[in-house]
C-alpha positions as CSV (number, residue, x, y, z in Angstrom):
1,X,0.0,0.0,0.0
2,X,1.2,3.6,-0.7
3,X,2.8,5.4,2.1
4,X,0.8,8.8,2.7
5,X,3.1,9.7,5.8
6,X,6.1,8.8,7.8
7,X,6.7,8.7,11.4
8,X,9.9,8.7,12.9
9,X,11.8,8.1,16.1
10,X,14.0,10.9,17.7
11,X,17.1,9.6,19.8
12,X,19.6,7.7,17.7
13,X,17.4,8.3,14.6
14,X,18.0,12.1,14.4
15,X,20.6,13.0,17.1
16,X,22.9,10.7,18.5
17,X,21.7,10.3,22.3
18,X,24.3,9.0,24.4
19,X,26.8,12.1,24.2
20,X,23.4,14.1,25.1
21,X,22.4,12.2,28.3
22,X,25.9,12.5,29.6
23,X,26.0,16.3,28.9
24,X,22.6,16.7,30.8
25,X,23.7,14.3,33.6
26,X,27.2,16.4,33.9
27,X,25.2,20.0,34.1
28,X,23.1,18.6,36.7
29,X,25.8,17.4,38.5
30,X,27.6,21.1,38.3
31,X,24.8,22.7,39.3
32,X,23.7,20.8,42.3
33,X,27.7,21.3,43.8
34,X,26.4,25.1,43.5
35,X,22.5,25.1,44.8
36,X,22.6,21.6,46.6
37,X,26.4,20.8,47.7
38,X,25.0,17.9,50.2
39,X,23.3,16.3,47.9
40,X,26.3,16.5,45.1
41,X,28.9,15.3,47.6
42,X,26.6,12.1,48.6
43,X,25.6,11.1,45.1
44,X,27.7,11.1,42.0
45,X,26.5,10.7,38.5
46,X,27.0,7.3,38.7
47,X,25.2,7.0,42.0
48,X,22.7,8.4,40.7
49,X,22.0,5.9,37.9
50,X,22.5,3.3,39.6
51,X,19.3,4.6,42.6
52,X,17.3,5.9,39.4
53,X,17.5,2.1,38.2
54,X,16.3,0.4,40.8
55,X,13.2,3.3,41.3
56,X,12.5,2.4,37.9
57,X,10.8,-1.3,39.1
58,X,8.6,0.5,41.5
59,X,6.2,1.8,39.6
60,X,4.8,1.2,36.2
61,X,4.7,4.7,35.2
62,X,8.2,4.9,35.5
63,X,8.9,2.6,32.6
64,X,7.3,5.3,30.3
65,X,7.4,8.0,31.9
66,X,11.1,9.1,32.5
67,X,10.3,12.6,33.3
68,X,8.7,11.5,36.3
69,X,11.1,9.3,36.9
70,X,14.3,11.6,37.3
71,X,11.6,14.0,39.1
72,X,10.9,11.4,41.6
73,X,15.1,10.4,42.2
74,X,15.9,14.2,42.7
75,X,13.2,14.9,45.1
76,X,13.9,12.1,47.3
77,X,17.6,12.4,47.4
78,X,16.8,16.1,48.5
79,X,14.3,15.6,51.6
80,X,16.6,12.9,52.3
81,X,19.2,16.1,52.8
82,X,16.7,18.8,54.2
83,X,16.5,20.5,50.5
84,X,13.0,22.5,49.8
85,X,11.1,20.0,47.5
86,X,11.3,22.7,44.6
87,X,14.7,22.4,44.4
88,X,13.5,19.1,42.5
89,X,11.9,21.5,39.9
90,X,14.8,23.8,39.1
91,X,17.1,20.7,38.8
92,X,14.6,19.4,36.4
93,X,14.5,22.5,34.9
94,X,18.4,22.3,34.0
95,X,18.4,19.1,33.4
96,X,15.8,19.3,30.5
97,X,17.6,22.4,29.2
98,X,20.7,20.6,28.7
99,X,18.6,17.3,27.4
100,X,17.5,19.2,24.1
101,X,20.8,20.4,23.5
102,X,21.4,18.0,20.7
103,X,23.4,17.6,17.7
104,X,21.4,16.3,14.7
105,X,23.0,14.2,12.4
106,X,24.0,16.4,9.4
107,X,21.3,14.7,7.3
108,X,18.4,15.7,9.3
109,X,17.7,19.2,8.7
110,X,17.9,19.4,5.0
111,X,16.2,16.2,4.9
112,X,13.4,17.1,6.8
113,X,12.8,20.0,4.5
114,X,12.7,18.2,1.6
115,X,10.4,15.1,3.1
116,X,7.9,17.7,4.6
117,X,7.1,18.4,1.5
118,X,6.6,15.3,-0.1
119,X,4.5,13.8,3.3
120,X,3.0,14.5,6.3
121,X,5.8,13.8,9.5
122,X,5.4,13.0,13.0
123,X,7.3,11.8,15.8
124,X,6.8,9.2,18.2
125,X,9.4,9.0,21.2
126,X,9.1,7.2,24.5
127,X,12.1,10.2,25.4
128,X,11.0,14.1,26.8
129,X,13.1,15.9,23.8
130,X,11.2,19.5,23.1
131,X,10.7,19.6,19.5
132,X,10.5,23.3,19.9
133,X,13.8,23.7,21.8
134,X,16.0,21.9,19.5
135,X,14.0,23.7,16.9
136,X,12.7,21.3,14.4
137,X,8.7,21.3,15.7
138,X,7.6,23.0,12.7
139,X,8.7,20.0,10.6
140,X,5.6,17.7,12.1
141,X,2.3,17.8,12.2
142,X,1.9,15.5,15.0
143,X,4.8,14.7,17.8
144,X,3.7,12.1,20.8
145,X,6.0,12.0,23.4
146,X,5.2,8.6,26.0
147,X,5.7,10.5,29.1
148,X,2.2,12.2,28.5
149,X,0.5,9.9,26.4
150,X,0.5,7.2,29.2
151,X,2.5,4.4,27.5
152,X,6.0,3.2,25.7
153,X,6.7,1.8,22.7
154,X,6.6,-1.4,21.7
155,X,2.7,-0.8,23.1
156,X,0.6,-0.6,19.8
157,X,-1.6,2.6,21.5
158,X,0.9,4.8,20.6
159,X,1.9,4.4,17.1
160,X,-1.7,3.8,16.6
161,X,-2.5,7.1,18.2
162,X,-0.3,9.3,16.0
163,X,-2.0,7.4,13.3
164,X,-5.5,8.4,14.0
165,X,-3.8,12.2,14.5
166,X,-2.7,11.9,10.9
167,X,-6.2,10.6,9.9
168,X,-4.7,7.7,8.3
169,X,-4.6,4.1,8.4
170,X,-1.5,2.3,9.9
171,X,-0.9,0.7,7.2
172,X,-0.6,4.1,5.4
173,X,2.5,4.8,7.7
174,X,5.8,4.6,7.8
175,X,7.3,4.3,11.1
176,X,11.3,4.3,11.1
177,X,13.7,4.4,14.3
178,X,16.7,2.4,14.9
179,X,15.8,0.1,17.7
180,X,14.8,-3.4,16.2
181,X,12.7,-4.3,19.2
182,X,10.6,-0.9,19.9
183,X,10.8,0.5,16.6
184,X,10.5,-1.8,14.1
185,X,8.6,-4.8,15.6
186,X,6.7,-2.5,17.9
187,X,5.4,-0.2,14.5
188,X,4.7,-3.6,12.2
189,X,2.9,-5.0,15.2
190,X,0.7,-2.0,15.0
191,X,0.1,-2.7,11.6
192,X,2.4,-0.2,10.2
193,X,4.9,-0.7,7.6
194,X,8.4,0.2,9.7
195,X,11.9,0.9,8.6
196,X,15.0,0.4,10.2
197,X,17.0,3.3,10.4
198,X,20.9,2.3,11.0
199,X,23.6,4.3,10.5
200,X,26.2,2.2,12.2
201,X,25.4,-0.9,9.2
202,X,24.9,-3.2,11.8
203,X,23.8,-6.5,11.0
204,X,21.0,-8.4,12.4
205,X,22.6,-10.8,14.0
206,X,21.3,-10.9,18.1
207,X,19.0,-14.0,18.7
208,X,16.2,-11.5,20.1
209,X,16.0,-10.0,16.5
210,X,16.4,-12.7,14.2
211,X,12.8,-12.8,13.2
212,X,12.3,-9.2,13.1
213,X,12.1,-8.6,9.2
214,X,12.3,-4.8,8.4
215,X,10.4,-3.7,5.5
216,X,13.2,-1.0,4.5
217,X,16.1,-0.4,5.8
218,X,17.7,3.3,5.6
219,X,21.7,4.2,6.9
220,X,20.4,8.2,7.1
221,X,17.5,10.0,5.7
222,X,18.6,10.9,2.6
223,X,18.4,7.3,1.8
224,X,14.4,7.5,3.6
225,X,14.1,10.6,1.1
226,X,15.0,9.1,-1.7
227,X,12.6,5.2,-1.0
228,X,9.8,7.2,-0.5
């Protein structure tokens, strides 16, 4: 069936993520030695990832909501330390700030341009990137982010959601992101058509995603410009 729009997938499909979590956990870091020095000298980075993942098993909002999660960390390491529950908000605050701070792959912008005007685009991201921070918003007609829409991908509600947005079938939709598991599988589970977007040329060779058969597979987006 003809594809009448494409969705896509944000961290490690348009900006390479890693470098940007460990930027945003760093400027947290600094400024808690400033506003919260008790807090900095008992927890490192490292500490606390290794608290955040063990909050993560007790509750099921955590596992799609990750705002909340890093919200609920910081504000129980600071009444642990006498620090004013705000606090938890400005650190937030600086932490998101330094989240969006992203470097796009140098094929996104001027592909974006060209594939908005061929198709409708969207985003669907279990991440809390601001489309209108990084400044690439105006490139999709519909973004869903799983810390507000109540669930994570691989769950079918969400690609179906941004679907029903578009006004469109799933499988009218093109779903691409580079993780075989949520992205690809998740999207064809759905009933949308899903390609894998990897720009390392991995191949398919872990045991969990031997069956997973992609229905195109793209190294950037000029190559997604050009299949489409």
């Amino acid at each position: 069936m003809t594809i009448k729009a494409v969705l896509l997938d944000l961290d490690d499909t348009l900006w390479p993520v890693a470098p940007v979590i460990q930027h945003a956990e760093a400027t947290l870091q600094q400024w808690m030695q400033e506003h919260v020095p008790a807090v900095a000298q008992a927890y490192s980075v490292e500490n606390l990832r290794e608290r955040r993942n063990a909050l993560l098993k007790t509750d099921a909002r955590f596992q799609y909501d990750l705002w909340a999660l890093r919200h609920t960390l910081l504000s129980q390491v600071f009444q642990e330390h006498g620090v004013a529950s705000d606090k938890a908000d400005q650190a937030m605050q600086v932490f998101a700030a330094a989240r969006n701070k992203v470097n796009l792959y140098i094929d996104v912008k001027p592909s974006l341009s060209a594939l908005q005007e061929k198709l409708p685009l969207g985003t669907v991201s279990n991440g809390f990137a601001d489309l209108h921070a990084i400044g690439i918003a105006h490139h999709f007609r519909v973004s869903i982010a799983a810390f507000r829409f109540g669930c994570a991908k691989p769950d079918p509600r969400i690609f179906l959601a941004a679907c029903q947005e578009l006004g469109l079938e799933p499988q009218q939709v093109l779903y691409v992101g580079d993780d075989l598991l949520l992205d690809v599988q998740g999207a064809q589970l759905a009933g949308l058509q899903a390609g894998w977007m990897n720009r390392q040329g991995l191949k398919i060779e872990d045991q969990r995603h031997l069956h997973i058969k992609p229905d195109a597979e793209f190294a950037n987006l000029h190559d997604l410009l050009l299949w489409v």
